[in-house]
N, C-alpha and C positions, 0 to 999 in steps of 0.2 A: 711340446707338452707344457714348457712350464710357460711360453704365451698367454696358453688356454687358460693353466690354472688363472694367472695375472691378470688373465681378462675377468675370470668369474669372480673372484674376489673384489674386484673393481666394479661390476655391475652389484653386487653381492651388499657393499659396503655403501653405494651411492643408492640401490633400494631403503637396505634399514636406515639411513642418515634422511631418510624424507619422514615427517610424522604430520597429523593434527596437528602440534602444538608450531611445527615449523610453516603450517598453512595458514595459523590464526596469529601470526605474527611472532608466535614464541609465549604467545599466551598458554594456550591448554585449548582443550576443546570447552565448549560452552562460554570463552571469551575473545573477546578482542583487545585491539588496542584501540583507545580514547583518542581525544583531536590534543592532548599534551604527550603523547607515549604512554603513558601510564595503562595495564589492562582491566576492563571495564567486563560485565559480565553482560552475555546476549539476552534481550528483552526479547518475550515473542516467543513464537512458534519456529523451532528452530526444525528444518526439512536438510533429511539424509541427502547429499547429491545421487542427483538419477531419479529423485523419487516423484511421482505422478499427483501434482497439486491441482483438485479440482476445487476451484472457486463457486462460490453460488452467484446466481444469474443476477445482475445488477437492477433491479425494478423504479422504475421514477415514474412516478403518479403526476398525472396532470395535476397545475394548484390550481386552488379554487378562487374564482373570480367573484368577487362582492360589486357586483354595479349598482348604484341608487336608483330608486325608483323612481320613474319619472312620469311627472306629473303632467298629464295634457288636457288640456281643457280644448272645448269644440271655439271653430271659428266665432269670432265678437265675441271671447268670453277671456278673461287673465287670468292668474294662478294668483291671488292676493288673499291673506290672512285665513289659509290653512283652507279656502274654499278655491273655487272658480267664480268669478264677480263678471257680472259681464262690463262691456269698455263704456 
């Protein structure tokens, strides 16, 4: 019997000794720790573990192509001073 207790109190004691703040480094919830130790508070949108994050669809639109116009002139003719001249 006094195993059992010894065991529940040991499970008992290693549950409540787990927190938040011992998962955020010893911060608290809603921080962390910084790249010096120091705790830094979460930017953002902070999601519950387990919780179901549905993102929006990623859309990327073809870019728009600017090609010059290009100017042709009919055989024996060149493209010279904003006309067609023939050769």
């Amino acid at each position: 019997m006094k195993y059992l207790f010894a065991a529940a109190v040991l499970v008992t004691t290693a549950f409540a000794g787990i927190s938040a703040a011992d998962a955020a480094g010893g911060c608290g919830p809603g921080w962390h720790r910084g790249p010096y130790g120091g705790c830094v508070r979460n930017r953002g949108v902070v999601v519950a573990p387990g919780a179901v994050v549905v993102r929006p669809p990623v859309v990327v639109e073809r870019p728009v192509v600017v090609a010059p116009r290009v100017r042709a002139c009919p055989y024996g003719f060149v493209w010279r001073y904003g006309r067609c001249r023939p050769i």
